[in-house]
N, C-alpha and C positions, 0 to 999 in steps of 0.2 A: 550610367549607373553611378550612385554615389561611391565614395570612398571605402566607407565603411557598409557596409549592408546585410540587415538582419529580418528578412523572412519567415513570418510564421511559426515564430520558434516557441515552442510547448516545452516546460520543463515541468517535472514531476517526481513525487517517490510513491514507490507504492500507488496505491488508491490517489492519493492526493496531489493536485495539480496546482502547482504554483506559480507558473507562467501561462499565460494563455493565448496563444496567438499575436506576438508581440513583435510588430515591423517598427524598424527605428532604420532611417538613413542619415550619415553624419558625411557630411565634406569635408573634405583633405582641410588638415589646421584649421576645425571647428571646436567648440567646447562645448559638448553638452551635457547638463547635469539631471540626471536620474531624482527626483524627488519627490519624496514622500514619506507617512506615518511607517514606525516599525512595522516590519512582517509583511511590507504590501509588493516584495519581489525585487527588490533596487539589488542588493546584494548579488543574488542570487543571479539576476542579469549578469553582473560582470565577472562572475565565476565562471558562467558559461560560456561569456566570450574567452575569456582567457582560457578554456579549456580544462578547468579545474572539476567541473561535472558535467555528466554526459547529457546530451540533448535528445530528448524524446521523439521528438519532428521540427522541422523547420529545416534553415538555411542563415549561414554566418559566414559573410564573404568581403575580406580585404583587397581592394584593386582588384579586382574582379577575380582573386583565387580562392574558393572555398576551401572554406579551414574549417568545418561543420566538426569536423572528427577528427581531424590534427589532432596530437598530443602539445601540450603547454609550448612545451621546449622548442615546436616549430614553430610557432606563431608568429614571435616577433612582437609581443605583447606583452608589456612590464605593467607593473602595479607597486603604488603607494596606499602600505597599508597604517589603516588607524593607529595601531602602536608603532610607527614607522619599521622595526623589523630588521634593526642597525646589528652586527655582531659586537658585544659589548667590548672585546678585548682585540681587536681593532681600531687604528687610527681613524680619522677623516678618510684620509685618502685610501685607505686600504680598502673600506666599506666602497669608497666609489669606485673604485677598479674592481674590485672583486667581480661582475659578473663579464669584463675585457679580461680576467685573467683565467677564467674558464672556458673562453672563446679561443684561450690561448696566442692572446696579444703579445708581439713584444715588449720589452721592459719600458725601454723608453717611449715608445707608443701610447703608452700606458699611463705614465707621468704625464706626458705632455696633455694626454685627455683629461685627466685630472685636474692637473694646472687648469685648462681652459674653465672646467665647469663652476669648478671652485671661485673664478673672478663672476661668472655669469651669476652663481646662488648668492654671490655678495658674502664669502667665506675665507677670500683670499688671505691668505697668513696660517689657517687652520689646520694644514696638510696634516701635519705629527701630531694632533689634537687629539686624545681621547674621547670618543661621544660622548661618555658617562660624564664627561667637564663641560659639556655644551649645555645649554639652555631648551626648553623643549622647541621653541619657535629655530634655531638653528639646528638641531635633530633633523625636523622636517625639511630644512633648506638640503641635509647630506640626503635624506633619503630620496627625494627626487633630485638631486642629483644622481644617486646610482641609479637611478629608472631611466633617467635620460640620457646615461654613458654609453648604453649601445645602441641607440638611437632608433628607438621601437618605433612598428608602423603606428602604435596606441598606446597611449599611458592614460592609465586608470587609477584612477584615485578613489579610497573605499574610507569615506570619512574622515579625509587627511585633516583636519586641523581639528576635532571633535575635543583632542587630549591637550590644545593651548589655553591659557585663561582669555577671556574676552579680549584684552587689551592688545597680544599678539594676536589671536584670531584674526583681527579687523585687519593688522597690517600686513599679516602673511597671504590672505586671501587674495589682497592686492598687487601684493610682490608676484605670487603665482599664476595671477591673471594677466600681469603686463609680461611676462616670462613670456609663457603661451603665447602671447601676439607677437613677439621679438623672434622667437625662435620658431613660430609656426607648427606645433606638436599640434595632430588630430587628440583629442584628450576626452574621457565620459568620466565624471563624477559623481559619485551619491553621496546624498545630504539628505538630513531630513531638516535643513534649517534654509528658510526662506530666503531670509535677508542674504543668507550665502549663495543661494542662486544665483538670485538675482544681480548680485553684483560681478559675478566669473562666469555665468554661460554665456554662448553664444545663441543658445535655446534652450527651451528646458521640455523636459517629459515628466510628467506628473502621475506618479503609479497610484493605483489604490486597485487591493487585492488580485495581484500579479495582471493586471490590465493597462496600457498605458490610457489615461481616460483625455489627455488634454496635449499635443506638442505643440510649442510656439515659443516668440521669442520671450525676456523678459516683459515686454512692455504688453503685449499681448495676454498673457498667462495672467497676469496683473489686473490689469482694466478690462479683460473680457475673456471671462472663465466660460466654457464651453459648458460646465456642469455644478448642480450644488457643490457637490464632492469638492472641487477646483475651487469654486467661489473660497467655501469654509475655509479649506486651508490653506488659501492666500491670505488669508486675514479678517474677511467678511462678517466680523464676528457676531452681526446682531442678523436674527433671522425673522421673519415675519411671516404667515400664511393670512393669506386673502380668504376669509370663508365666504366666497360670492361667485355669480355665476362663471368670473373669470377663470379662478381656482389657481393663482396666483401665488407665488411664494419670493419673498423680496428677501436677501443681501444685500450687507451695507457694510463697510469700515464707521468703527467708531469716530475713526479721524476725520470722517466727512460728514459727519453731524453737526450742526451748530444749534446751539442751547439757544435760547431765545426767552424774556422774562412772558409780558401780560400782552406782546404783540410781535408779529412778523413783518416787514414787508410786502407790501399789499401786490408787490410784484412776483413773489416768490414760487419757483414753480418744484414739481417733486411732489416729495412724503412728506407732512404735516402730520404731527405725533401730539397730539396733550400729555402729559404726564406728570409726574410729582418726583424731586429727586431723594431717594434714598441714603445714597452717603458717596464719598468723593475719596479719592488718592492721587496722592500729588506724585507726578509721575517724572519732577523733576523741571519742564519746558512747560508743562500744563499739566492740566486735571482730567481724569478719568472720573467721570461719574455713572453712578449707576441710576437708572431713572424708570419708575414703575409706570409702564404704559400701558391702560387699558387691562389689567394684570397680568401682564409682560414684562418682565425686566430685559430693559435693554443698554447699552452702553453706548457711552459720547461724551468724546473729548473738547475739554476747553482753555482757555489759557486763563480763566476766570475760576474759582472756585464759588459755587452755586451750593447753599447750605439746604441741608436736610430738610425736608417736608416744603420746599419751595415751590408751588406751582410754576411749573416751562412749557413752552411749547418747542420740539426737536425738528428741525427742517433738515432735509438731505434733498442736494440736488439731482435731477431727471439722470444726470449724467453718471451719475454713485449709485444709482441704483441696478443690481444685479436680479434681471426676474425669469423665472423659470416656471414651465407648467407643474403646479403641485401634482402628484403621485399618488394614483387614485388607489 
């Protein structure tokens, strides 16, 4: 049996059912990230594990002890949440010992745990630091730090970096994932941001309307979506139906399109599109353009800007193509 193990488990209010039969198994010092569109149950998952709403049916079991109906306080399951959730008029260090000094740790027990986490978050010097003087991306470094002072069997993260601007995003994401490998923490996060999966799970689960629809690793969830749903919101972004006996429906990344002027390569295997280009955005590395196919607008990137009303022909390789039986 895996580490973490969650059978069957139905969450609901009222009439309404927001979880549905939802098995996820994670391995001791795995990271897996919950992902997907608002409202489609991420959340709501890890409130449940953590004991914070009560569970309708199913089975939620740590090293083989069911904690289905434990209250919070036994679990042994910490959470970082989106506002981090720091006491304002608190030190560094007082936020991070604060849930050792409800366990009723010794003093120096205490410091000394601190000391340690504070060099591991890359904070060391900050002890006597008010939060409100910190930076959001160092916020975040104290508040998993207090998550990980009393050394939970799970820490869960409920869209810990949603409140950085991009530019700490990118590094903190980083910093958090090499953490996690250093120190070996079982870890589940939600995100509804791709690229942040992708880069800190160890696997990912891909909710849509409280259903997991797709588990696998990144590279997998990526290159071979189990379902449209998965395709689209990996990125997939041009879609296509086949009206033929097939009954075919293609995804594609814009990025795996190549523009092509009055001819292709007589080798060229895949989707071959005629089209006309409508207008373009420079997206910085290349151009996004938008290209009327067939009375389709579809999207394809280039590192070429291709002007308005240009007749192209779009190729995408065998291998970019995502197809699925259309949905009678």
């Amino acid at each position: 049996m895996s580490y973490l193990q969650i059978e069957n488990l139905k969450i609901g209010y009222g009439d309404k059912i927001v979880l549905h039969d939802i098995h996820l198994s994670v391995e001791k010092g795995e990271m897996i990230a919950l992902l997907g569109p608002s409202g489609c149950g991420k959340t709501t998952l890890l409130n449940a594990l953590c004991g914070f709403i009560p569970v309708r049916s199913g089975e939620i079991a740590i090293a083989g002890r069911d904690i289905t109906h434990t209250t919070p306080e036994q679990r042994n399951i910490t959470m970082v949440f989106q506002s981090y959730a720091l006491w304002p008029h608190f030190t560094v260090a007082q936020n991070i010992g604060y849930g050792l000094k409800v366990r009723r740790w010794k003093k120096e027990a205490i410091q000394q745990r601190v000391e340690e986490l504070l060099k591991i978050v890359n904070l060391d010097g900050y002890a006597e630091s008010k939060v409100t003087a910190l930076s959001g991306g160092q916020r975040q470094r104290v508040a998993l730090a207090r998550a990980l002072a009393i050394e939970p069997d799970v820490l869960v993260l409920d869209e810990p970096l949603s409140n950085l601007d991009a530019k700490v995003r990118l590094n903190v994401r980083h910093e958090i994932k090499a953490l996690q490998k250093r120190l070996g923490f079982t870890s589940l996060i939600v995100t509804h941001d791709q690229q942040e999966a992708l880069v800190m799970a160890d696997r990912i689960a891909v909710l849509n309307r409280g259903r997991i629809e797709q588990i696998g690793t990144p590279e997998a969830i990526y290159h071979r979506p189990a379902t449209p749903f998965v395709a689209d919101f990996m990125g997939a972004d041009n879609c296509i139906t086949r009206q033929d006996a097939r009954g075919e429906t293609l995804y594609f990344r814009s990025a795996d399109v190549t523009i092509h002027g009055a001819s292709v390569p007589p080798d060229a295997q895949g989707l071959l599109l005629d089209g006309v280009v409508e207008e373009s955005a420079f997206l910085g590395h290349q151009y996004r353009h938008s290209v009327r196919c067939d009375g389709q607008l579809l999207l394809a990137d280039s590192p070429q800007c291709w002007p308005p009303r240009t007749n192209v022909i779009l190729h995408v390789p065998q291998p970019a193509l995502h197809v699925f039986e259309t949905a009678l």
